[in-house]
BARO-672799 format. One record per residue (C-alpha): x, y, z. Coordinates in steps of 0.001 Angstrom, whole numbers. Last residue first. Layout:
N
        u        v        w
        X        Y        Z
...
END
This chain:
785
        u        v        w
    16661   -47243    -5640
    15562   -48798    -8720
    12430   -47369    -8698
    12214   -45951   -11765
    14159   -48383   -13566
    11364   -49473   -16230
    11599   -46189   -17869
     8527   -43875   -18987
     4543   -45009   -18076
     3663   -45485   -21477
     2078   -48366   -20816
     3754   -50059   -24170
     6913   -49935   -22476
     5845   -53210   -20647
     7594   -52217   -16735
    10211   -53780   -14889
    10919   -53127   -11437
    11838   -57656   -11028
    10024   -60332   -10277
     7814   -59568   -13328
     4266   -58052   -12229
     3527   -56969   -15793
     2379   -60697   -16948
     -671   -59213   -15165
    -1699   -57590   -18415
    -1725   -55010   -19731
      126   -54055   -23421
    -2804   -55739   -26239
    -3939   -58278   -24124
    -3377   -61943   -23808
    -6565   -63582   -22881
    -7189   -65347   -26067
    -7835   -68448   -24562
    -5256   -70250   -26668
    -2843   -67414   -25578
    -3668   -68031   -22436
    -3316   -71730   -22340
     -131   -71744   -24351
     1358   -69308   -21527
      -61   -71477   -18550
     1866   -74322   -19908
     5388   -72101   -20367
     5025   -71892   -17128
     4542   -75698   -16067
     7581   -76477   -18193
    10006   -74000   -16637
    12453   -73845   -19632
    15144   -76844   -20186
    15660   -76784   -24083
    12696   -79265   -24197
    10601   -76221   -23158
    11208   -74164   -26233
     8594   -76387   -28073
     5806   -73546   -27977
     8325   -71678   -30543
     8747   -74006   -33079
     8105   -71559   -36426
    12009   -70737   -35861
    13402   -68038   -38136
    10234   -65854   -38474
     8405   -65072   -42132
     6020   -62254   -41906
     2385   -63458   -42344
     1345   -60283   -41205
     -914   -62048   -39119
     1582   -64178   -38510
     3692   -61122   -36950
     1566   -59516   -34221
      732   -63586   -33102
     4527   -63787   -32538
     5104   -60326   -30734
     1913   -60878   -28370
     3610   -64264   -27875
     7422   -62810   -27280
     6645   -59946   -25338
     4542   -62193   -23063
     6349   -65109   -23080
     9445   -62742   -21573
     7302   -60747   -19380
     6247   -64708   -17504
    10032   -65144   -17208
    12363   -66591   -19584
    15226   -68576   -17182
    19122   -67163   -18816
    21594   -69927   -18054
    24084   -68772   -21246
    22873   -71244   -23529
    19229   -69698   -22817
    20371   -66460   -23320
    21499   -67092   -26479
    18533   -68916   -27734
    16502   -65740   -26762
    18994   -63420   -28513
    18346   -65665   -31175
    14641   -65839   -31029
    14744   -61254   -31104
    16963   -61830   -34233
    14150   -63204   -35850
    11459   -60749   -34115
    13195   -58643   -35677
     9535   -56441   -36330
    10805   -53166   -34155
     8585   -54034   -31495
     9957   -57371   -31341
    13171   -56664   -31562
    12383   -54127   -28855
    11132   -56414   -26405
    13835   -59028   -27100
    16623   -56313   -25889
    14939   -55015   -22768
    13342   -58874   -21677
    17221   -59959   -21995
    18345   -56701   -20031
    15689   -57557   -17594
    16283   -60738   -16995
    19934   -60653   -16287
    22934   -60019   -18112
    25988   -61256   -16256
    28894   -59186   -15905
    32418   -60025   -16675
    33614   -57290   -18129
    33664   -59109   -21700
    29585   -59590   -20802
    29076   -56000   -20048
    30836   -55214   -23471
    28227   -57801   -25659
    25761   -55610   -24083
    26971   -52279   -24542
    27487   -53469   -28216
    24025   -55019   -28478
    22434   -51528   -27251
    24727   -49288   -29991
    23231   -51642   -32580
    19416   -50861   -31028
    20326   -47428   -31445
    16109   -46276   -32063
    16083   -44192   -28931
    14155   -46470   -26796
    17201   -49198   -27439
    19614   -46616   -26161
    17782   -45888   -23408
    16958   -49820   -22493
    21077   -50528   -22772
    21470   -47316   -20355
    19599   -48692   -18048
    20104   -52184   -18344
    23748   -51217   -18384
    23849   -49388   -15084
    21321   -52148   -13158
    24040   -54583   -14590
    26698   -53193   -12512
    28648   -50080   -13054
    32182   -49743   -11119
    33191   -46530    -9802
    36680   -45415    -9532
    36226   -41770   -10878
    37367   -42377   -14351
    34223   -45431   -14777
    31823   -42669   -13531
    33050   -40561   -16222
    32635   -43151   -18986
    29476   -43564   -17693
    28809   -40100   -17808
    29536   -39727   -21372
    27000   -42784   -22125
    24310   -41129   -20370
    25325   -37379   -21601
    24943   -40032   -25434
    21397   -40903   -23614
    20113   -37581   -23285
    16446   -38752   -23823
    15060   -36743   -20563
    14082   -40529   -19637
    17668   -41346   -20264
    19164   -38498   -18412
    17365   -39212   -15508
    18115   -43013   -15713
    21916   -41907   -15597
    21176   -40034   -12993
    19492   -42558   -10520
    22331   -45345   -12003
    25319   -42367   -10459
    23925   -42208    -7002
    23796   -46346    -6844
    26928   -46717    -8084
    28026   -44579    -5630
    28590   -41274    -4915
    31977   -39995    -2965
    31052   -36691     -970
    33770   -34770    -1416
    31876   -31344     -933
    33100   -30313    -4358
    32226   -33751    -5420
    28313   -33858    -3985
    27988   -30339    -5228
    28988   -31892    -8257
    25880   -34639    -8307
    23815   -31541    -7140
    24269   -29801   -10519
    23750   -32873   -12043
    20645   -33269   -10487
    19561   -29442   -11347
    20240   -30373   -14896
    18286   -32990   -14736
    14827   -31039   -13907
    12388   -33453   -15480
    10455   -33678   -12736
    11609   -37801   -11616
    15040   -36294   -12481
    14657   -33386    -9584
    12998   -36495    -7185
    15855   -38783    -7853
    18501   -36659    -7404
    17357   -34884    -3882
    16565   -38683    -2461
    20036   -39554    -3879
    21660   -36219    -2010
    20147   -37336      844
    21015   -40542     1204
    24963   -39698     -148
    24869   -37317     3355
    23639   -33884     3434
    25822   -31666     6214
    24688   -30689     9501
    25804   -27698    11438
    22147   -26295    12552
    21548   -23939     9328
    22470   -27016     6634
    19838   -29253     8510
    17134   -25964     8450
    18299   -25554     4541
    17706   -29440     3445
    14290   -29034     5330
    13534   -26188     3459
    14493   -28334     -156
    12450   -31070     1233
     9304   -28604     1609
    10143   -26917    -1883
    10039   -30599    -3509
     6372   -31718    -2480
     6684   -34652    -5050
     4835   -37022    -1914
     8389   -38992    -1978
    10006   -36666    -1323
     8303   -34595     1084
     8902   -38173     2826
    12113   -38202     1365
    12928   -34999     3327
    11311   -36358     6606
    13678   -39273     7432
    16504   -37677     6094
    15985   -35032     8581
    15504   -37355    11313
    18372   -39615    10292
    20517   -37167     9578
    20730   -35769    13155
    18156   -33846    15195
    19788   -32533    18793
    16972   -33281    21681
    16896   -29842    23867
    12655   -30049    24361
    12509   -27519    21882
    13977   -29615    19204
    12211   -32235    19785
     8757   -30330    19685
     9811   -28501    16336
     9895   -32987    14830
     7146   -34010    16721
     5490   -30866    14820
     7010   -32447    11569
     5588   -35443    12089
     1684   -34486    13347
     1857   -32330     9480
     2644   -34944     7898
      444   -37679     9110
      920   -39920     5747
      899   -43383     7462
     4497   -43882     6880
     5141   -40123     7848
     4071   -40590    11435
     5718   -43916    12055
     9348   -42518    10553
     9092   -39622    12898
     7920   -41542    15901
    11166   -43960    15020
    13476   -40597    15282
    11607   -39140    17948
    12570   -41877    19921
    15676   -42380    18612
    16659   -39086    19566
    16412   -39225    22895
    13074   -39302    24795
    13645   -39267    29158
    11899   -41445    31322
    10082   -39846    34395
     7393   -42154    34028
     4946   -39832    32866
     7201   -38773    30318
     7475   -42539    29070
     4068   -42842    29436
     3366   -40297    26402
     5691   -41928    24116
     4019   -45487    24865
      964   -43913    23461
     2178   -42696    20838
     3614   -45662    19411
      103   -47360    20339
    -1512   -44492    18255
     1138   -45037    15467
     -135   -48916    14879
     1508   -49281    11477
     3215   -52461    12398
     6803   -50747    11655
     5296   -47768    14037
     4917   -50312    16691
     7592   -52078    16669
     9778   -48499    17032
     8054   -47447    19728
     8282   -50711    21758
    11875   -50984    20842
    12469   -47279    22155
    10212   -48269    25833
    13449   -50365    26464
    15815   -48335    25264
    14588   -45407    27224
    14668   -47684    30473
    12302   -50075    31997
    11467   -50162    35701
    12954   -52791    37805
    11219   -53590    40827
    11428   -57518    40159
     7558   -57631    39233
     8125   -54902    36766
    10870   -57244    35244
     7756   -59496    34686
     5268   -57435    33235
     8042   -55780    30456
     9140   -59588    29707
     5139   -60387    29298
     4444   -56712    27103
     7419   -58061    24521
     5204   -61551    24511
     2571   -59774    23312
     4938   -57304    21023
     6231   -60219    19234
     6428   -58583    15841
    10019   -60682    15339
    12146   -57278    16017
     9635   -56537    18992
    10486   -59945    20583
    14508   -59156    20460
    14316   -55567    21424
    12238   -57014    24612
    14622   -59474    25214
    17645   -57264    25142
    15820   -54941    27753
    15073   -57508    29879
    19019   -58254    30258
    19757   -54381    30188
    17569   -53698    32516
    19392   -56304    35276
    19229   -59941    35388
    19815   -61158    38892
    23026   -63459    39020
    22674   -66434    41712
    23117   -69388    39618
    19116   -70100    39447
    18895   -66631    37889
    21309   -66967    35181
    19392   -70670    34324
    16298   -68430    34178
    18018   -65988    31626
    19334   -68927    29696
    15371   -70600    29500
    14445   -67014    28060
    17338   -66773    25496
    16342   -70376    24350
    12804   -69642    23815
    13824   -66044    21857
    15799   -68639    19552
    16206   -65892    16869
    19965   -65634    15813
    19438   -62200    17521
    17694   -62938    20169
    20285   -65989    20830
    22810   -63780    20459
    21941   -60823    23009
    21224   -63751    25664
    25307   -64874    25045
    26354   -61833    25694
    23982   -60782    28532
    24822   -63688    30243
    28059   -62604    30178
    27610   -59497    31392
    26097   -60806    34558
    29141   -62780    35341
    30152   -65914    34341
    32402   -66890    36712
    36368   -67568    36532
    38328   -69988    37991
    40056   -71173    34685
    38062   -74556    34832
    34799   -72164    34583
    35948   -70386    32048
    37184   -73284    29523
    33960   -75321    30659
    30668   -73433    30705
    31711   -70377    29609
    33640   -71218    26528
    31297   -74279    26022
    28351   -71545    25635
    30362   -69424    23208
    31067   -72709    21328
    27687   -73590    20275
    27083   -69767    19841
    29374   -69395    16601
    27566   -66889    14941
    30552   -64541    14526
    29215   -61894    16563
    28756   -64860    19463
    32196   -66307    18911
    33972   -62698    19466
    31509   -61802    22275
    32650   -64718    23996
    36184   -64277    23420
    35649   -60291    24976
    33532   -62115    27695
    36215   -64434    28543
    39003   -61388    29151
    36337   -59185    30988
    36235   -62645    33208
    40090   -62259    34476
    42754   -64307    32340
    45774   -64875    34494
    48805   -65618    32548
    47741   -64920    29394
    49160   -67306    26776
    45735   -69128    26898
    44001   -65919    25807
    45874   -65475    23214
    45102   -69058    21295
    41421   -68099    21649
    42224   -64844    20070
    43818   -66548    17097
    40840   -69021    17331
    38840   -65521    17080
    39914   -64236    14041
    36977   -62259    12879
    38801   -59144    12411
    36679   -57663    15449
    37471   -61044    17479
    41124   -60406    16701
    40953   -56597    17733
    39442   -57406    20878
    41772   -59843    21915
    44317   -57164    20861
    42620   -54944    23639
    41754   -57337    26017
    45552   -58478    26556
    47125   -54730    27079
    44188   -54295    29195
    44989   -57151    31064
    48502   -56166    31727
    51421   -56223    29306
    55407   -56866    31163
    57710   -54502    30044
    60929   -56043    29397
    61758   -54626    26470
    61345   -57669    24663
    58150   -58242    25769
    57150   -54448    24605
    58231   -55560    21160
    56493   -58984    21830
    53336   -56398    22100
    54394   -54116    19465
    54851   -57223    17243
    50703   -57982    18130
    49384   -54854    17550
    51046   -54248    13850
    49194   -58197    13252
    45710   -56786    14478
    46252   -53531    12132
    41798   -53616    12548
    41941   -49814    12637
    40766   -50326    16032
    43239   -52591    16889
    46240   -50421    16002
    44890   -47467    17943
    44590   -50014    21126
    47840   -51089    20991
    49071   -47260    20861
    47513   -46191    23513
    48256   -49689    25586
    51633   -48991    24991
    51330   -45635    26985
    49390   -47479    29686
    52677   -49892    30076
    54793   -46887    30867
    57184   -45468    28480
    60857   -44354    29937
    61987   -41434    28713
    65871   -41367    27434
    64858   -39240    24550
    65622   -42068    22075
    62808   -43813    23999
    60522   -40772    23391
    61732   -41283    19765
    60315   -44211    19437
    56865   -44146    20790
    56586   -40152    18568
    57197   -42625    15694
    54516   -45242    17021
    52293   -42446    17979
    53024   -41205    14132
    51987   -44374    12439
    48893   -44720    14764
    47054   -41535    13503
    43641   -43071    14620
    42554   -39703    16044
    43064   -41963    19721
    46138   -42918    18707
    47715   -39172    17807
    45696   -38223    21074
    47129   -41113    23786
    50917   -40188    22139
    50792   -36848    22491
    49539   -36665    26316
    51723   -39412    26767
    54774   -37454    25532
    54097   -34447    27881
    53449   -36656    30817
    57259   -38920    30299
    59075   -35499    30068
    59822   -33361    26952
    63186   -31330    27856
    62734   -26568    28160
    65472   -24867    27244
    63177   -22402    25258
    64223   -22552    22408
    63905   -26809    22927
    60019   -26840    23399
    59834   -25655    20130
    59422   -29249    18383
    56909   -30253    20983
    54885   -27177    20364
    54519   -27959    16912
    53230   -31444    18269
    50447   -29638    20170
    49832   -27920    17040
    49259   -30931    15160
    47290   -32435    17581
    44889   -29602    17626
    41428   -31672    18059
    40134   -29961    20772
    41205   -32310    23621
    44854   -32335    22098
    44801   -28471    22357
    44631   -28391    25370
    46808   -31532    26932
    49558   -29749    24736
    48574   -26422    27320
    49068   -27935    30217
    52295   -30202    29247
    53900   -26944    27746
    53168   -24863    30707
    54572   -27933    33120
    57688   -27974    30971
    57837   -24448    31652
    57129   -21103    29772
    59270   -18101    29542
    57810   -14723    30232
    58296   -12069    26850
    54382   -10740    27150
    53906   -12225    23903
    54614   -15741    24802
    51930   -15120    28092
    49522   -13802    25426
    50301   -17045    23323
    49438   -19699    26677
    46351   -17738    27691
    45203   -17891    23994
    46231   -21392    23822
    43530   -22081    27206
    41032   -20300    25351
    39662   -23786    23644
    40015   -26022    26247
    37978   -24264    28166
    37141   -27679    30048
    37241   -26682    33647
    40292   -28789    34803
    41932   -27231    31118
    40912   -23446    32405
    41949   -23668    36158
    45725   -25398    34586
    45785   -22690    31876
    45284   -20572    34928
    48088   -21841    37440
    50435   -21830    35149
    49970   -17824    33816
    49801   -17272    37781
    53307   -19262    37877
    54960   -17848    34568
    54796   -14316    36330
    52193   -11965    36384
    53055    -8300    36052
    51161    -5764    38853
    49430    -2635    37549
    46155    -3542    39289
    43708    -2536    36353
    45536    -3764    33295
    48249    -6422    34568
    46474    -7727    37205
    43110    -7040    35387
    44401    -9502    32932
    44515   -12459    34945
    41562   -11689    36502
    39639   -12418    33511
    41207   -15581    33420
    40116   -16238    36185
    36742   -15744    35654
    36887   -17624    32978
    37714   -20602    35057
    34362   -19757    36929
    33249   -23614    38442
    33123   -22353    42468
    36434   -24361    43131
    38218   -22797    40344
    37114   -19107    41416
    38651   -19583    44580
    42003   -20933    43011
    42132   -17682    41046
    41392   -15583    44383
    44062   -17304    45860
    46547   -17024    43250
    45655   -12876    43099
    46948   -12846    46461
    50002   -15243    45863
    51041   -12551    43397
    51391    -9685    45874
    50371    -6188    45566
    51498    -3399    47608
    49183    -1237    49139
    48788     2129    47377
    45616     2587    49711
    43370     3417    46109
    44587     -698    44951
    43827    -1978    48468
    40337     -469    47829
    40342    -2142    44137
    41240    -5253    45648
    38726    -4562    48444
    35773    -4232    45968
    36836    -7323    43856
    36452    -9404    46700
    33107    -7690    47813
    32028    -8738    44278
    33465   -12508    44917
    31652   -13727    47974
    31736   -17351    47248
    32216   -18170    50477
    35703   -19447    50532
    36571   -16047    48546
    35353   -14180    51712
    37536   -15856    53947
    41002   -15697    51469
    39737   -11709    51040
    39578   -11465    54508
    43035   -13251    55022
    44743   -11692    52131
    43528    -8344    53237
    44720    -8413    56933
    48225    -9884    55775
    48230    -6406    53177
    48388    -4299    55983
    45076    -2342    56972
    46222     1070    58274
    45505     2311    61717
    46686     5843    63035
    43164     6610    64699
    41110     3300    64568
    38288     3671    61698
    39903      782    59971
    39333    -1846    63094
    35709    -1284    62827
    35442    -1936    59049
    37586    -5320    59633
    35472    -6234    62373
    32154    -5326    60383
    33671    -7377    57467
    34801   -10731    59835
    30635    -9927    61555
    29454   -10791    57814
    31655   -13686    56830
    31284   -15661    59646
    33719   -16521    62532
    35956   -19552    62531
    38874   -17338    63625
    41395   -16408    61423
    40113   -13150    61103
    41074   -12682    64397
    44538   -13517    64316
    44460   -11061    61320
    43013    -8703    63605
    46187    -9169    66235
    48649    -8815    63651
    46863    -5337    62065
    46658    -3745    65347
    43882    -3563    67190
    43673     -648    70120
    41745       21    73523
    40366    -3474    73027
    37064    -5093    75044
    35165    -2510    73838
    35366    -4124    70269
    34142    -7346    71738
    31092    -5535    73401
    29974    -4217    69641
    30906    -7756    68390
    28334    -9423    71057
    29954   -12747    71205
    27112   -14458    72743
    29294   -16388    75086
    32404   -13881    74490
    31659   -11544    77305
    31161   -14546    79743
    34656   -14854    79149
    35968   -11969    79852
    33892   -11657    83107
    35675   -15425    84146
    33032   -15858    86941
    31044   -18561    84160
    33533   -20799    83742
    34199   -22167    80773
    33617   -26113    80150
    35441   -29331    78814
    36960   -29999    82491
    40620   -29808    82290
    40863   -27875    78529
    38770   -25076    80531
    40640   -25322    83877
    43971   -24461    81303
    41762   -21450    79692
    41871   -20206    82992
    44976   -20822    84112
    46122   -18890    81385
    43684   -16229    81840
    44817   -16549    85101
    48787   -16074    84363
    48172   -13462    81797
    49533   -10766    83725
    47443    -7952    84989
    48191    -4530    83792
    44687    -3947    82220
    43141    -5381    84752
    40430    -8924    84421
    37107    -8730    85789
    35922    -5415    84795
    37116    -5721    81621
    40148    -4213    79130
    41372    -7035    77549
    45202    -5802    76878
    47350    -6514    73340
    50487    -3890    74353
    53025    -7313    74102
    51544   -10152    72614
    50544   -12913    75299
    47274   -11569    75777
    46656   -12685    71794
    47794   -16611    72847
    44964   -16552    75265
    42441   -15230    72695
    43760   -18035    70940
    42496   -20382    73178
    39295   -18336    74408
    38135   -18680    70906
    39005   -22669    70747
    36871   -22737    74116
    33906   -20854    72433
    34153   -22414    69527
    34072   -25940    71813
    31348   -24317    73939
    28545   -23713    71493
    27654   -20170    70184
    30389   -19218    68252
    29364   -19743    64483
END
């Protein structure tokens, strides 16, 4: 600390000043006790002359290795003054204490609390905080009197070493152990330690206790502690705090209001920022442009484009003048509503439009497919403004080309980026590689990888994700894992999309077991699982019919804070209907209620079909009506459901009904539910009435499939054996009424051949799920979802 000659000069300096002080004497060989401080004056005067101490100074040449045990013979007595002066000194932590123990064992010496503060001060600068806590108690047993700017110090010490609770523990201690009563400013100066050290959450606490303890807060308390409970959510508290503010005579100011207004916009609770806008004009506080910018951007992010743009001429009128931020947000908004002329028009109003104003527009034209005049934006409009592409908007326009698919044309844009002087960075290679492994490029994938390797850059966890994820869509999980593995070796970190598309590789080719132990190792190496990983593996279980495995899953997601989504729930459905346990689906259909979970159509066809199979089809019919209470809408898959329940139950009248209602709700039967109805005309020998529903559907635009000859053949051939007399004896001259000519062909043939079978046949494998009910294999909606 002291051992080279400025300390040693800046010692002797104040050592000077010391000698000044009446009764403080150096008592050395060199230098009398009743000497006047004239030549160590002088002397520390030659010293600031020629940047060195002389040696023949005896004093002096005590200090050089500042030998504390030859220091403290130096002084016949320290007083508290001088060994605060002392303390003050840049001298280290350990010989400040033995001073400070040394000086105590003086006959008729007490510490005063100066001496304390500036240890303590010292000692809290270094971290030392259980020798701090020892001397508090120590001045505590020497009945020396407290002061709060003490206990400040120590708080503001524990700040700057990252313990806010630490001082909040304090806090109490001043008050419990201590016996001294905090005011407002140590209660002020801890919610402040607590919010800078993100405990948001105790910071109320702090804030009640110091209600209950009858001290009156400040604006500055209220602003603190609204900034609080905004972070965790607690906007409506924070504004029940606004509303008090007035008990206790305390005026909202500009910060307190901004705080507000930032979090109401930010939880997308625009209306009352707007409200809270207004009335903190009322209030005689002026806004500031970033304030209007809160609320702009709110408005644009719930897509209230139009709301955004009257605050704007709102603000004009005002006379605040909007910035560029003001401008990029409702640009933003238009491009997000898909009215980008209107943002085109915008950005022409701006007065100077910088190049994150350009790439918003060009983002706007390139999500809405437009990239013809993306590229003219930047390659006239923005270039005439003085603006230059920039690196990000390469990246823009690059990002749409992969994605519209002209990989060639994304590559010949990142060379034409290089010959204008902007390197591509990761996230330029990186968009080419995601757009080569979407199109099962991986060779050419490996080329981009090759060649940003010769450029030094190394590719990121995005980067090596799109490799994964090709991979395990090919099927090729040993190349998945293999990339997996270098990424550790390459220092790059797995998220959860790694593990995610791993997951999803694994369990496509039926490696159970390897997914789920991918699935313990993320979690122990800190990765978070979300739905996707957990739905991911519970409709593999699934999907296998290994229910109890899925339902363990379901409990380890519900254990770590995660709820089931509508995708689980359906997987959950469909597998408990595919057992015959329905009335644990419905069960879980109200779970999905209670929880409000809204299902969809989709949810509510995969029970309906459950209670078909289970033939419940009046609970079908009753939940349909139910479904149609709630909001939802069937579509045909509903009614083909229901229509082929009904028909399987012998209610072929109650069928035709739901189907002549479908049509009066303006829903087109499709092939199935005409393949449905004729089918069991057929089967039910009306095959007369089967012809007319056939006729029908041809007046109505309906195309017989292959299934639909099929039924109708085998039906036909069934019946003139029987000799049973049909309406229409005409049936292989159905293709003058505008039928598929060459199909109908290769129907005559096989049933001249003979080849139609009894119920299989390939005539099976209709475009759509539909399956012969003759196979016995249950409904022909099974796989609907």
């Amino acid at each position: 600390m002291l051992n080279t000659p400025k300390l040693r000069a800046y010692l002797t300096l104040n050592l000077q000043y010391l000698s000044r002080i009446p009764n403080f004497r150096f008592c050395s060989s060199g230098i009398d006790a009743n000497s006047s401080s004239t030549d160590v004056s002088s002397t520390a005067k030659d010293t600031s002359n020629n940047g060195h101490l002389y040696s023949e100074t005896k004093w002096e040449e005590l200090l050089k290795p500042f030998d504390l045990e030859d220091l403290q013979k130096s002084f016949n007595f320290l007083t508290p003054a001088r060994l605060c002066k002392l303390l003050e000194l840049p001298i280290d932590v350990r010989t400040s204490m033995e001073l400070f123990e040394w000086s105590g064992t003086q006959r008729g010496y007490l510490h005063s609390f100066d001496v304390y503060y500036s240890l303590i001060d010292k000692l809290g600068a270094a971290s030392e905080f259980k020798e701090i806590d020892r001397l508090l108690l120590r001045m505590k047993d020497e009945a020396i009197v407290f002061q709060e700017s003490l206990f400040m110090s120590v708080m503001r010490h524990y700040a700057k070493a990252g313990l806010p609770g630490q001082s909040t523990r304090l806090l109490l201690d001043m008050r419990n152990v201590f016996g001294f009563e905090p005011t407002f400013k140590c209660y002020n100066l801890v919610l402040e330690i607590l919010v800078a050290g993100n405990c948001h959450q105790v910071a109320p606490n702090v804030f009640y206790d110091m209600l209950n303890k009858g001290l009156s807060p400040t604006v500055y308390t209220f602003g603190i502690v609204m900034k609080a409970l905004c972070k965790i959510n607690e906007v409506d508290t924070a504004l029940s705090l606004l509303r008090d503010m007035t008990k206790y005579g305390c005026v909202p100011n500009l910060i307190i209001y901004q705080t507000l207004i930032h979090a109401l916009s930010k939880g997308n609770r625009v209306n009352d920022a707007l409200s809270l806008l207004e009335e903190m004009m009322l209030m005689g506080c002026i806004p500031d442009v970033e304030t209007f910018n809160d609320v702009i951007h709110g408005l644009c992010r719930l897509s209230w484009v139009h709301e955004a743009a009257k605050l704007i001429d709102r603000m004009l009128a005002r006379g605040f003048t909007p910035n560029a931020v003001t401008y990029g947000f409702l640009m933003h908004g238009l491009c997000k509503a898909r009215q980008v002329r209107e943002a085109r028009a915008l950005l022409r109003k701006v007065p100077e439009p910088n190049v994150v104003l350009f790439n918003t527009l060009i983002n706007g034209y390139v999500v809405a497919g437009n990239l013809d005049e993306a590229k003219t934006l930047m390659q006239e409009s923005m270039v005439s403004s003085g603006c230059e592409p920039d690196v990000y908007t390469y990246n823009i326009l690059i990002r749409g080309l992969c994605k519209e698919g002209s990989l060639g044309s994304a590559c010949e844009l990142m060379e034409e980026m290089e010959s204008k002087g902007w390197a591509p960075n990761v996230i330029t290679y990186t968009i080419l590689i995601d757009g080569f492994c979407k199109k099962g490029k991986l060779d050419e994938a490996s080329h981009v990888l090759d060649w940003m390797s010769t450029k030094g850059i190394m590719l990121n966890t995005v980067g090596y994700n799109c490799f994964i994820r090709a991979f395990c869509k090919d099927g090729n999980i040993q190349e998945a894992l293999r990339v997996y593995t270098e990424m550790s070796r390459k220092g790059c970190k797995h998220d959860i999309y790694t593990y995610n598309s791993l997951i999803y590789g694994l369990c496509k080719v039926d490696k159970m077991d390897e997914a789920l132990r991918l699935y313990r190792d993320m979690l122990l190496e800190g990765v978070i699982a979300n739905l996707v990983t957990y739905n991911t593996l519970i409709h593999a279980y699934l999907s296998r019919g290994v229910i109890e495995e899925a339902l363990k899953l379901v409990n380890d997601m519900l254990f770590r804070g995660l709820s089931p989504d509508e995708i689980t729930y359906n997987g959950l459905i469909k597998a408990l209907c595919a057992t015959g346990a329905v009335e644990k689906a419905v069960g879980l259909f109200e779970e999905m209620i209670k929880k409000r979970l809204n299902p969809s159509t989709v949810t509510c066809n995969i029970l309906i079909n459950g209670l078909c199979r289970t033939a419940r089809v009046q609970n079908a019919v009753e939940f349909l009506r139910e479904m149609v209470y709630r909001g939802l809408t069937p579509d045909i898959v509903t009614y083909n459901i229901l229509i082929d329940g009904l028909c399987r139950m012998g209610c072929i009248r109650e069928a035709l009904t739901l189907f002549e209602r479908l049509q009066n709700e303006g829903i087109s039967p499709d092939s199935i539910t005409y393949n449905t109805l004729i089918n069991w005309h057929c089967k039910l020998s009306m095959s007369n009435d089967a012809l007319t529903l056939l006729y029908r559907g041809l007046d109505n635009g309906f195309v017989p499939s292959s299934v639909t000859w099929h039924v109708l053949v085998k039906n036909l051939l069934v019946d003139a054996k029987k000799d049973v007399p049909r309406k229409d004896q005409h049936i292989l001259s159905l293709p003058t009424r505008g039928i598929c000519t060459p199909l109908i062909a290769q129907e005559r043939l096989k049933v001249t051949a003979g080849v139609v079978d009894s119920g299989k046949t390939s005539l099976q494998s209709h475009v759509g799920v539909w399956k012969d009910p003759d196979d016995g294999s249950g409904s022909k909606y099974d796989d609907e979802e």
